[in-house]
N, C-alpha and C positions, 0 to 999 in steps of 0.2 A: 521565419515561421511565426507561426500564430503565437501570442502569450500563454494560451490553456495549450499548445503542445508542448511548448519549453518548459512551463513549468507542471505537465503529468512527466515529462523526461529529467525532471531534475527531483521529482517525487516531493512537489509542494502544492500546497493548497492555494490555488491562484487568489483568491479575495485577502489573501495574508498576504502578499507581495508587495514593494513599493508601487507605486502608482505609476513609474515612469517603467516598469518593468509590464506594467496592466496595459499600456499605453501605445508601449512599442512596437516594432517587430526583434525577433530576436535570428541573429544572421547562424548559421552555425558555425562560424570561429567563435562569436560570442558564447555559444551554449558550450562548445569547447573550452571556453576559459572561465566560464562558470564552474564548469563541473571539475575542471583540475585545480584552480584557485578562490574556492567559494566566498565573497562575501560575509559580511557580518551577518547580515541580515538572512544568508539562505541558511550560513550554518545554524544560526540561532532558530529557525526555521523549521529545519532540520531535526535538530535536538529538543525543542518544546511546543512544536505547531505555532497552530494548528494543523495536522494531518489531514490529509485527501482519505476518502474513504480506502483505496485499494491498502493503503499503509496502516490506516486506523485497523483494516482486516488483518493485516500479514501478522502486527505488532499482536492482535488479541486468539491469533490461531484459527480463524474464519475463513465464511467467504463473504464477500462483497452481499450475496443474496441473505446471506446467514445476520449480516449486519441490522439490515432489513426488518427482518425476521424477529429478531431482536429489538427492533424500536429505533436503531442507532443510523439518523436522517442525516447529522450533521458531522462536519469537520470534527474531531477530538485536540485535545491536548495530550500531551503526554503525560500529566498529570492525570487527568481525568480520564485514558486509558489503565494508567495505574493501579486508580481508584475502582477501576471495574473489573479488574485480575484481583487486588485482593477481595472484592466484596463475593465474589464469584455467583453471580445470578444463576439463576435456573436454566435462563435462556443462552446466556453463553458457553454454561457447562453442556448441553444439548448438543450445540452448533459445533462444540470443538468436538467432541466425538462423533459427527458428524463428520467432519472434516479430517479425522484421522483415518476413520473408515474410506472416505474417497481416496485418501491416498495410499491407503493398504491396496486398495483396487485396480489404481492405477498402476500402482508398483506389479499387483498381481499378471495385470496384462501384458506388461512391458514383458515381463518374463517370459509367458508365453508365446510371446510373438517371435525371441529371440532364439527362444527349442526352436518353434517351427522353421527359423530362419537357417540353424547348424543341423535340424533332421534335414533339409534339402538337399 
């Protein structure tokens, strides 16, 4: 597989990868043995980015679009997600209640699909 799917599947920011990993193809026994025996480099990775946007999301309670929204273009660190949970912007506190609301909704629907499914 391509480098940008191995590593959106191993949840890393590809331009932070070694070079030879940017370079290659990755087989999937490989991505297999990446993901049960990490590297220095992905754990390290891993633990201080820089983060891919979807993770930069997950970690600050968003969405991807919400990121956006918020100004937030690039890769984070873990550090500099941190630094943006405790300063707590405007636009984040927005986006997370935002995003709790979606998933109060989605939880709401799920439930109803599941009456309709035991009224049958």
């Amino acid at each position: 597989m391509k480098p940008a799917t191995a590593a959106k599947k191993l949840g890393v920011y590809l331009p932070a990868t070694p070079a030879e990993f940017q370079e290659g193809v990755v087989t999937r026994a490989e991505l297999n043995e990446l993901q049960a025996n990490p590297p220095e480099w992905l754990r390290e990775l891993r633990l201080r980015g820089p983060h891919p946007r979807p993770v930069v999301a997950a970690k600050l309670g968003v969405s991807i679009s919400g990121l956006s929204r918020g100004g937030v273009t690039e890769a984070l660190t873990t550090d500099q997600i941190e630094a943006l949970k405790e300063e707590r912007p405007e636009w984040l506190e927005k986006e997370r209640a935002t995003q709790a609301e979606v998933r109060k909704e989605s939880v709401r629907i799920k439930n109803m699909k599941k009456e309709k499914e035991n009224d049958a």
